[in-house]
C-alpha positions in Angstrom: 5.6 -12.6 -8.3 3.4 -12.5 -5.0 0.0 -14.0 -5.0 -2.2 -11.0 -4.5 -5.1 -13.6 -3.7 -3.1 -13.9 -0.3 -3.5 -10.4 0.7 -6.2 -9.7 3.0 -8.7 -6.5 4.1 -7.6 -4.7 6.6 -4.0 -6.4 6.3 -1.3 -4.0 7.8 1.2 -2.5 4.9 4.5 -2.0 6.1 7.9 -1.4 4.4 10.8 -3.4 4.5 12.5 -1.2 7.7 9.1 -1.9 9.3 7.6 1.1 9.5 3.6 1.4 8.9 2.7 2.6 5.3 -1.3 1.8 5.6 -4.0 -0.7 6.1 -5.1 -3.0 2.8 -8.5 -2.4 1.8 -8.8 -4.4 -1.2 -6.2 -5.2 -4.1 -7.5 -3.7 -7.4 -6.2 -5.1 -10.8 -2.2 -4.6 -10.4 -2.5 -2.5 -6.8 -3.2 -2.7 -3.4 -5.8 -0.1 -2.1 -5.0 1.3 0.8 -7.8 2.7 3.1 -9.0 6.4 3.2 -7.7 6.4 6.7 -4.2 6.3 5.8 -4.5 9.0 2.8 -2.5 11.6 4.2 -2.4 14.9 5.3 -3.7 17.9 2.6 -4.9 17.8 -0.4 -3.9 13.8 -0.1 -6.5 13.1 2.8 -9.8 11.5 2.3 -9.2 9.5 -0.9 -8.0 6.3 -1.1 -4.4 5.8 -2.5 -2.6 2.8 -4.1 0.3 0.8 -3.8 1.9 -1.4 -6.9 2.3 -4.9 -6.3 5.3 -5.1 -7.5 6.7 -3.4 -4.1 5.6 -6.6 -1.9 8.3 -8.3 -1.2 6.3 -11.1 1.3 3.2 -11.6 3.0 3.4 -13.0 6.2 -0.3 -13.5 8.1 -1.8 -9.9 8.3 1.1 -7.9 7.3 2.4 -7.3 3.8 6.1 -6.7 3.7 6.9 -4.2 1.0 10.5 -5.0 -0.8 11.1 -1.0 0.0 11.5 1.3 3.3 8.3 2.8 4.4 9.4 6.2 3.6 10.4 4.9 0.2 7.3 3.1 -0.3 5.0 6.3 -0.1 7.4 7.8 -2.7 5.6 4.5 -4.9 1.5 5.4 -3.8 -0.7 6.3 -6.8 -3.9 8.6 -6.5 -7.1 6.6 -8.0 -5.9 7.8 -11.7 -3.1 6.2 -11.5 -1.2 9.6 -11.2 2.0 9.8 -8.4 0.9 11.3 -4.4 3.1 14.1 -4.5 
C-alpha cells in the first residue's frame, strides 16, 4: 500500500501510459481529491472529483503514477458522495 502522507497539493495525477488525469488537492480518508479545475466538462465541471488510492501505483516527486491508463483511471473518479463520474 502507498503512503498517502507522500502525496502532495497540487501534485500532478497521471496514469500509468502517462497521460494527465488531474492535479492533487488534498487526499481525503481513502482518496485523493482532485481539483475543481480538472472536473470535467458538463454536468461533471465545477466540483471536485476523487480518485481511490488504491489506483496509485508510485509516487515519484510531484507526480502520482496511477497503476491504470489515464483513460482508464477516469473510468475509477468518484463524485464527493462517493457515487461513479459517469
Amino acid at each position: 500500500m502507498i503512503d498517502a502522507g507522500r502525496i502532495k497539493e497540487h501534485a500532478k495525477v497521471i496514469g500509468a501510459d502517462g497521460a494527465p488525469v488531474g492535479t492533487v488537492d488534498r487526499v481525503e480518508g481513502s482518496r485523493i481529491k482532485l481539483t475543481k479545475a480538472d472536473s470535467g466538462e458538463g454536468g461533471h465541471q465545477g466540483h471536485h472529483h476523487f480518485i481511490p488510492l488504491e489506483l496509485v501505483a508510485d509516487i515519484e516527486g510531484d507526480t502520482v503514477r496511477l497503476s491504470a491508463n489515464g483513460d482508464v483511471a477516469v473510468s475509477f473518479e468518484e463524485e464527493e458522495g462517493g457515487s461513479a463520474v459517469h
